[in-house]
C-alpha positions in Angstrom: 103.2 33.1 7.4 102.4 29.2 6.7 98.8 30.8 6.7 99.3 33.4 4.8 100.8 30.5 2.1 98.5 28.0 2.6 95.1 30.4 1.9 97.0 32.0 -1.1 97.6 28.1 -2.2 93.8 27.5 -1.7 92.8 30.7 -3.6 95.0 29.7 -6.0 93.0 26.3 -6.5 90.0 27.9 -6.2 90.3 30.0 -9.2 91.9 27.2 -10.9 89.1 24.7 -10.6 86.7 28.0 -11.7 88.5 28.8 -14.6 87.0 27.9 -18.1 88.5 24.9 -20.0 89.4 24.8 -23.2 87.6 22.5 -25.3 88.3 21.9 -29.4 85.8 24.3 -31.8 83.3 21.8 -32.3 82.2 21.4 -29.4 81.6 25.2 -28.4 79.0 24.8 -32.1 77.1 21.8 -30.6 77.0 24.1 -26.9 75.8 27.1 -28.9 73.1 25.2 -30.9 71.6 23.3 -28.5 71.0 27.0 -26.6 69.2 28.4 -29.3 67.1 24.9 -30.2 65.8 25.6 -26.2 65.5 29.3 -26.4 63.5 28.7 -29.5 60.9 26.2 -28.1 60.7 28.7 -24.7 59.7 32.0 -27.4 57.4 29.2 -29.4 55.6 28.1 -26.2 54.5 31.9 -25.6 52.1 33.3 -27.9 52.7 36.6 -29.3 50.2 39.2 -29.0 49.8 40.1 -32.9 50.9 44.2 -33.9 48.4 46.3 -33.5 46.0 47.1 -37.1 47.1 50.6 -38.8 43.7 52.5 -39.9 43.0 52.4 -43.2 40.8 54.4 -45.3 39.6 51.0 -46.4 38.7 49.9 -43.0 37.4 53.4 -42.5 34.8 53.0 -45.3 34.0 49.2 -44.4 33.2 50.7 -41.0 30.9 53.6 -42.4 29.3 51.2 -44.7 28.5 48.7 -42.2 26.6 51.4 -39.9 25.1 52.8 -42.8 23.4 49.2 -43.4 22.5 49.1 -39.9 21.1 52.1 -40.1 19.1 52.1 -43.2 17.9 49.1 -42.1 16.6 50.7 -38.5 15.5 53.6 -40.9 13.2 50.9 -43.0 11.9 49.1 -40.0 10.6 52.1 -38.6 9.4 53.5 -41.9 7.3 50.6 -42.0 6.0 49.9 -38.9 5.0 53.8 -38.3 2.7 53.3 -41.9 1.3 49.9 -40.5 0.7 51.2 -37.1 -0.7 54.9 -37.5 -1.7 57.5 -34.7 -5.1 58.0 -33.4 -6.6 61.1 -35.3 -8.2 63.8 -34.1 -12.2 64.1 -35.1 -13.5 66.8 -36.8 -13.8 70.2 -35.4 -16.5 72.0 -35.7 -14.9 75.6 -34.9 -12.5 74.6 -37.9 -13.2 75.8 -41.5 -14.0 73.0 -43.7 -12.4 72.0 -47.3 -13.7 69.8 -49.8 -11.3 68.5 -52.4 -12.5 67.1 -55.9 -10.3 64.7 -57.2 -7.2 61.8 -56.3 -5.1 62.9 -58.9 -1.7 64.3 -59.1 -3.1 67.7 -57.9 -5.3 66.5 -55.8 -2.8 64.0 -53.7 0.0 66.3 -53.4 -2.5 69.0 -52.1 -3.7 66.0 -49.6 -0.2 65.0 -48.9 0.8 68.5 -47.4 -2.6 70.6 -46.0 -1.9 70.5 -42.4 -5.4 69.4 -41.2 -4.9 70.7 -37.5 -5.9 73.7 -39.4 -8.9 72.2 -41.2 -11.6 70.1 -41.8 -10.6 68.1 -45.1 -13.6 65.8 -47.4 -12.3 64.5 -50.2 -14.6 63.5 -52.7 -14.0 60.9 -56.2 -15.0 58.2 -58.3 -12.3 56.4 -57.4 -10.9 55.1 -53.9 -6.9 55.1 -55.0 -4.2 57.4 -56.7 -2.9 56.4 -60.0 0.7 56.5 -61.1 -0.1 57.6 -64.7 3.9 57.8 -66.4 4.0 53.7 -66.3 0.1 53.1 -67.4 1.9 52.1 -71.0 3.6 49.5 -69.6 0.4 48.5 -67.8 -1.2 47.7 -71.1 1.4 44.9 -71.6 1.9 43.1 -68.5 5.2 44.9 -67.7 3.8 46.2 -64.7 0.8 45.2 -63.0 -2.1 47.3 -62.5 -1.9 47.3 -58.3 1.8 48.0 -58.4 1.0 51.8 -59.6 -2.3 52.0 -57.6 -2.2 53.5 -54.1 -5.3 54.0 -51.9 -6.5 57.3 -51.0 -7.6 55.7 -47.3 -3.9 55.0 -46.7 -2.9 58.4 -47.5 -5.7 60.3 -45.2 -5.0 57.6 -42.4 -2.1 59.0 -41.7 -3.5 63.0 -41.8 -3.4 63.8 -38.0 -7.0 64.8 -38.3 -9.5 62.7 -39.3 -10.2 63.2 -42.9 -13.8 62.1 -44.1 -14.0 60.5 -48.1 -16.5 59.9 -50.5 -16.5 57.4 -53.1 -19.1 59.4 -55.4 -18.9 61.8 -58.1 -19.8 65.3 -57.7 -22.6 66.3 -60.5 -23.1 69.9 -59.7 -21.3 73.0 -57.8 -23.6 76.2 -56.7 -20.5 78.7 -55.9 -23.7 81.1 -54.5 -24.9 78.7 -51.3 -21.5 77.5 -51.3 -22.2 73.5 -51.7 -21.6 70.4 -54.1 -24.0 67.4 -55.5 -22.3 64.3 -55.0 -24.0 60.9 -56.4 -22.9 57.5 -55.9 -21.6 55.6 -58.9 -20.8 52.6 -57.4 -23.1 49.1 -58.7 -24.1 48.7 -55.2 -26.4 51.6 -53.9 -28.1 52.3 -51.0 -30.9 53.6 -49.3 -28.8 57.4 -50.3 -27.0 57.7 -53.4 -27.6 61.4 -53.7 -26.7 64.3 -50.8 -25.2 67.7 -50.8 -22.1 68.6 -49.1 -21.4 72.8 -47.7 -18.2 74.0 -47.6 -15.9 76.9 -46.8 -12.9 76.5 -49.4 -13.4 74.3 -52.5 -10.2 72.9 -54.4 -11.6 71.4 -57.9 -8.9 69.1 -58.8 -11.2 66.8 -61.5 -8.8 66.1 -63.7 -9.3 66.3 -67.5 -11.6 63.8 -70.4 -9.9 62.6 -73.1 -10.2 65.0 -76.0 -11.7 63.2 -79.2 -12.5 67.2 -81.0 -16.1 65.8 -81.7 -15.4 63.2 -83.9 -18.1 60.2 -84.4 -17.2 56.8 -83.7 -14.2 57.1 -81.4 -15.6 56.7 -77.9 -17.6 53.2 -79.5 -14.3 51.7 -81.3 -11.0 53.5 -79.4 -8.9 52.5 -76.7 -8.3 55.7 -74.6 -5.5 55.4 -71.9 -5.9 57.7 -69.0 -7.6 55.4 -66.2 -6.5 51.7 -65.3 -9.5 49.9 -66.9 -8.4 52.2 -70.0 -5.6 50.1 -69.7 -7.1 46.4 -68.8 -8.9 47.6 -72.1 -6.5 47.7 -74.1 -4.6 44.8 -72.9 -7.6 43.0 -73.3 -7.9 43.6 -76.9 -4.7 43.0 -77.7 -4.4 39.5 -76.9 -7.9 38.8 -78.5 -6.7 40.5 -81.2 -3.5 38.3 -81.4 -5.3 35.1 -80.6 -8.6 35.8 -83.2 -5.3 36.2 -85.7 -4.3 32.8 -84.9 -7.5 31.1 -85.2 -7.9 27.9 -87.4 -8.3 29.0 -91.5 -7.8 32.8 -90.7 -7.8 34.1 -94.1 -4.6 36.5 -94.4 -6.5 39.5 -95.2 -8.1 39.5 -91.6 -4.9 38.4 -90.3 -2.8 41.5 -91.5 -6.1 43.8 -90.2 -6.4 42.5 -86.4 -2.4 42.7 -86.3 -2.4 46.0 -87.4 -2.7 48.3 -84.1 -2.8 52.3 -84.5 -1.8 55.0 -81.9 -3.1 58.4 -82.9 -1.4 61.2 -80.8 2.1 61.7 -81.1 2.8 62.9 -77.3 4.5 61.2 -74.8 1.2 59.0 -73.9 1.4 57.7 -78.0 4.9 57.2 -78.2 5.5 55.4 -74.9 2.3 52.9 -75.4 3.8 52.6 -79.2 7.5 51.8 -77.9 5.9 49.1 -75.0 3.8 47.5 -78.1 7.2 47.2 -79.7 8.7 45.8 -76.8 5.7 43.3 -76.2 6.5 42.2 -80.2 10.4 41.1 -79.2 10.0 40.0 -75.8 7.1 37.6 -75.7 4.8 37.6 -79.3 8.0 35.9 -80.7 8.2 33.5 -78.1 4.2 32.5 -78.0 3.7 33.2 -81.1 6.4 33.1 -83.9 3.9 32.6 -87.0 2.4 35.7 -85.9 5.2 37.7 -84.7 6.3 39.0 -88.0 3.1 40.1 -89.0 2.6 42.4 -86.1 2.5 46.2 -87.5 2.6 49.4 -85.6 1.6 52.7 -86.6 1.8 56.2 -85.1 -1.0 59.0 -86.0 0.2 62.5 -85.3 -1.4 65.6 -86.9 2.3 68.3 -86.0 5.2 68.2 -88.3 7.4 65.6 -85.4 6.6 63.3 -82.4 6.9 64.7 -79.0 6.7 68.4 -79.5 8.0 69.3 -76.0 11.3 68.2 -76.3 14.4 69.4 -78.5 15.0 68.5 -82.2 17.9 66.3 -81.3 15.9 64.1 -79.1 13.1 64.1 -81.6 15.5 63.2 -84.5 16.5 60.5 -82.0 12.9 59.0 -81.1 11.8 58.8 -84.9 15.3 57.3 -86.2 14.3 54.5 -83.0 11.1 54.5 -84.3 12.1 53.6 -87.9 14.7 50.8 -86.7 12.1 48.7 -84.7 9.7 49.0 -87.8 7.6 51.3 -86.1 5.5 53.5 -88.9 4.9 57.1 -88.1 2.7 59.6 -90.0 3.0 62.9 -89.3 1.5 65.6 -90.9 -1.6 63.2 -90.9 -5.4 64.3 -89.4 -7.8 62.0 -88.3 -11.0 62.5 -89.9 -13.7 59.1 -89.6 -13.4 56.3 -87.1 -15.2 53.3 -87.8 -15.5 49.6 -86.3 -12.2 48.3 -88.4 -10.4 50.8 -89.9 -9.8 54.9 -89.8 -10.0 57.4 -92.5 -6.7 60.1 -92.4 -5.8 62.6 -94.3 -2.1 62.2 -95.1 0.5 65.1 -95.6 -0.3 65.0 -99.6 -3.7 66.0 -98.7 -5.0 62.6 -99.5 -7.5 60.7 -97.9 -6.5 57.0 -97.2 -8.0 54.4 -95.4 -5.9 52.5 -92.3 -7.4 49.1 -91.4 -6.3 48.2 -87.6 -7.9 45.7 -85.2 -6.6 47.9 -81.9 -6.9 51.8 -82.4 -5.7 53.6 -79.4 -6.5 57.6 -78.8 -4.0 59.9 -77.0 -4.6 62.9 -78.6 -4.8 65.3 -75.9 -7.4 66.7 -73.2 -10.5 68.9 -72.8 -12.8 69.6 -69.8 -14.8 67.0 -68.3 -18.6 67.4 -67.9 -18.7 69.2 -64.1 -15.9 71.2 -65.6 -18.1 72.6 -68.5 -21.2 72.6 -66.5 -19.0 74.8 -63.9 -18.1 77.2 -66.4 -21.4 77.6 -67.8 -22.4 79.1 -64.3 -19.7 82.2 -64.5 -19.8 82.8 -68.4 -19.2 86.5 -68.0 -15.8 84.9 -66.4 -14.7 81.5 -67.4 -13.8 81.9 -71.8 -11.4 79.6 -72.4 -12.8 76.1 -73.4 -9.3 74.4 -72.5 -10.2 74.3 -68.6 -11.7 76.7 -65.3 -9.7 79.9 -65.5 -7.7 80.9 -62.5 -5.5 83.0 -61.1 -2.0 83.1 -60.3 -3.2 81.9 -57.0 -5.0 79.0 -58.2 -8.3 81.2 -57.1 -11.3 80.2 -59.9 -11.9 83.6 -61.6 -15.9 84.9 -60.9 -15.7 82.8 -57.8 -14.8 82.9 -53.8 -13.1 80.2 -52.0 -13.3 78.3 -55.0 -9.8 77.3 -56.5 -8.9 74.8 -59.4 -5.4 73.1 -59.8 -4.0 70.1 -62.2 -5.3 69.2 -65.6 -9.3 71.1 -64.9 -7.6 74.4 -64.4 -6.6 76.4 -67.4 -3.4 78.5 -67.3 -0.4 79.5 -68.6 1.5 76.2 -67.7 0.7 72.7 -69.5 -1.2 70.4 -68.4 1.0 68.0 -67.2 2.3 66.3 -63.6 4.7 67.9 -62.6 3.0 71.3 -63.1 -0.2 69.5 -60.9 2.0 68.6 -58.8 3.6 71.7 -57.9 0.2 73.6 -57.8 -1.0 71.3 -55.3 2.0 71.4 -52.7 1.7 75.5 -53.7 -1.5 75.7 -53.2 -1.9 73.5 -49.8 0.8 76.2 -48.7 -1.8 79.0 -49.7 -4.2 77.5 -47.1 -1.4 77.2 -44.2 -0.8 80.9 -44.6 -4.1 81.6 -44.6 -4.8 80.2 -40.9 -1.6 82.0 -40.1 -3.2 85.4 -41.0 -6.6 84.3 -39.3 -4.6 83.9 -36.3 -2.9 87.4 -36.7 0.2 86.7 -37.9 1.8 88.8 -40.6 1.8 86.2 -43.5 2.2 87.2 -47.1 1.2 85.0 -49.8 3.1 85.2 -53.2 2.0 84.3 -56.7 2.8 80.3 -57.8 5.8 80.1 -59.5 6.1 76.6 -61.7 10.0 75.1 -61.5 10.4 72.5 -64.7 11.6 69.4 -63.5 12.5 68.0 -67.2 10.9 65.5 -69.5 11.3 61.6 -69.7 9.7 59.4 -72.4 10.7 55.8 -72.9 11.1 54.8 -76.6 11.5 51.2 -76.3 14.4 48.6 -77.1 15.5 49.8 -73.4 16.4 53.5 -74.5 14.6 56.6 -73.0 15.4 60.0 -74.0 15.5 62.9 -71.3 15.5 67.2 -71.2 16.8 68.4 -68.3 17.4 71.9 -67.1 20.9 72.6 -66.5 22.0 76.1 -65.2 20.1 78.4 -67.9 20.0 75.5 -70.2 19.1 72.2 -71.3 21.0 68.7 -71.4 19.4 66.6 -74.0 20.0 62.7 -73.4 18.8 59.5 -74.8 19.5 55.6 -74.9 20.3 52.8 -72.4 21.6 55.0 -69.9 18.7 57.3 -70.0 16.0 54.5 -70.0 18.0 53.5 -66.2 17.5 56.8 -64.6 13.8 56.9 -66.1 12.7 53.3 -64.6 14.8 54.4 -61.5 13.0 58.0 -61.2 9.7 56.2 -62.0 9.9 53.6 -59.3 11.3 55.4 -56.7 8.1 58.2 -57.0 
């Protein structure tokens, strides 16, 4: 029993020296504080992993954009090193039929661009060695763009041909359709030992382009400017700054001065209107900068013989280039027919039926085209055949009409289409298609070959002061556009071809 007392007595203490004293208020506030102050410094001394990012559409298109980059940039790398680095061709076969093409035009290169020469032999044959971008020779003729920047050589082009594909810098003088060969000459300063030869063929593509068309008249091949080739257009941008700078020689008397800064476009196409517009351009951008006591003086007139500028496209953008026209001082005659050419002036009749004299000091001609010399000698040959004097008749296969194996394509050819790019263009990708079907059905393969069929891309013309007007096909329509806008999507089209 004294036991059972003295361990409840100890229990008893036990639980009394456990027990929680009471302390004033104050005190328990500085315990509780002093808790938190530690438990804070323990969470700050352990770093946080941060929430995990939510996707975003914004990180989404960052993401797309950056492989995009990376990608392109692959894309360019390769582009570039595959046209520096080309494969080893394949030399010419024998067994394989051979095609000569005439010509590095637009025809011509988009015909190159696409015959698959496994198929063939391919000789091209031209005066000239490169492929010109003709829509931006205007702005050639004023140091816009540079001549090499819209020149591409042909040997680049048939480098890359998986055959080997032979050229000829020469000119081709005479074609017998009979024995099936061409005359080729070299035109070049430097000749040797053989500068004449004659080439056989099995298929002949004449894609010669066309001459400038000057109806006859006396005096225009010794005193115009024509602008079709690129030392057409270091002509004329040759001229013009001698004609500027003879303007500003010492005791000029001011009649000569008003006649050598007087400079005439006849031909109110898109050729005339664009070279008129980059004149007008070269006038506010750097003749009033180098030369401000001229820069007023500087006249610009445009000779058309049709009612309005720019026949191809709609009255609204017509309306639109000759109301331009008339705010940058820019003079244009229509109704008005050329009818002498002489050293210093020109001779028109005006819409009054009047004939009046237009001194100039730099005439340019861009009135149109007609067939060049091999053309009209080629014609000649089929007479019974070939009647139109606008170009070789053909087909709506691009087949020469009195011929065999003999087609024509681009500007030489006469048909129902005019005679611009994109219709030279399309006949040459048409026609190089003709040709691939052609080895199909040699190989016995059921391949039918369908009439060409031109698609109309639209029209662009730039009119200066930075506005270009546009007619586009749109469903079974046209969208008519012009100004600052317009002029964007024309230099972007432009440079990116």
């Amino acid at each position: 029993m004294a036991r059972s007392v003295l361990i409840t007595v100890a229990q008893v203490a036990r639980i009394a020296t456990n027990a929680p004293k009471i302390v004033p208020r104050p005190l328990i506030s500085a315990r509780f504080n002093s808790t938190n102050a530690s438990a804070a410094a323990a969470t700050a001394s352990v770093k946080t992993p941060p929430p995990p990012k939510r996707w975003s559409r914004l990180r989404a298109l960052k993401r797309v954009v950056q492989i995009s980059t990376v990608g392109l940039a692959g894309y360019a790398a390769y582009d570039v090193y595959s046209k520096r680095h080309p494969p080893v061709q394949a030399p010419f076969d024998p067994k394989k039929r051979t095609i000569v093409l005439l010509g590095t035009g637009w025809g011509a290169v988009s015909f190159l661009k696409k015959i698959n020469t496994d198929d063939y032999n391919v000789i091209v044959v031209s005066p000239r060695n490169y492929f010109l971008f003709t829509p931006l020779l205007p702005s050639c003729t004023v140091g816009t763009i540079e001549l090499r920047s819209i020149m591409e050589p042909i040997r680049f082009i048939t480098r890359h041909k998986t055959r080997n594909v032979k050229f000829y810098e020469s000119e081709c003088t005479d074609i017998d359709p009979e024995s099936k060969t061409i005359s080729i000459t070299d035109v070049s300063d430097v000749k040797g030992a053989v500068s004449n030869t004659n080439i056989p063929y099995d298929y002949l593509v004449v894609a010669i382009g066309a001459d400038n068309q000057t109806f006859g008249m006396a005096g225009v091949r010794e005193h115009a400017c024509f602008l079709k080739e690129i030392w057409d257009a270091h002509k004329i941008r040759t001229r013009l700054m001698d004609c500027v700078e003879s303007a500003a020689f010492a005791s000029q008397t001011p009649e000569e001065v008003e006649r050598l800064m007087h400079m005439v476009v006849v031909g109110g196409g898109p050729t005339g209107v664009e070279y008129a517009a980059e004149l007008h351009d070269f006038l506010t951008d750097d003749l009033q900068v180098w030369y401000p006591e001229l820069a007023e003086k500087l006249r610009i007139t445009l000779v058309e013989a049709l009612p309005n500028v720019l026949p191809m496209f709609s009255h609204q953008l017509i309306n639109y280039t000759e109301s331009t026209f008339k705010q940058n001082k820019i003079e244009v005659l229509t109704k008005t027919m050329v009818k002498e050419v002489g050293d210093k002036s020109i001779k028109v009749m005006d819409a009054n039926k009047e004939i009046v004299s237009i001194p100039y000091g730099l005439l340019v001609w861009a009135t149109g085209n007609c067939p060049r010399p091999l053309a009209r000698k080629f014609m000649a040959r089929l007479k019974d055949h070939q009647t139109s004097p606008r170009g070789i008749v053909i087909d709506e296969y691009m087949r020469v009409a009195g011929t065999r194996d003999v087609y024509a394509i681009g500007d030489a050819a006469f048909s129902k289409y005019a005679p611009t790019a994109q219709v030279a263009t399309q006949q040459g990708q048409y026609l190089a298609t003709v040709f691939e079907h052609l080895a199909r059905i040699e190989e016995g393969q059921n391949k039918k070959i369908t009439p060409f069929e031109y698609t109309h891309q639209g029209s662009l013309a730039y009119i200066g002061s930075d506005k270009a007007i546009a007619d586009l096909p749109f469903l079974n329509g046209n969208i008519s556009v012009g100004g600052v806008a317009t002029f964007l999507f024309w230099r972007s089209a432009y440079i990116s071809n």
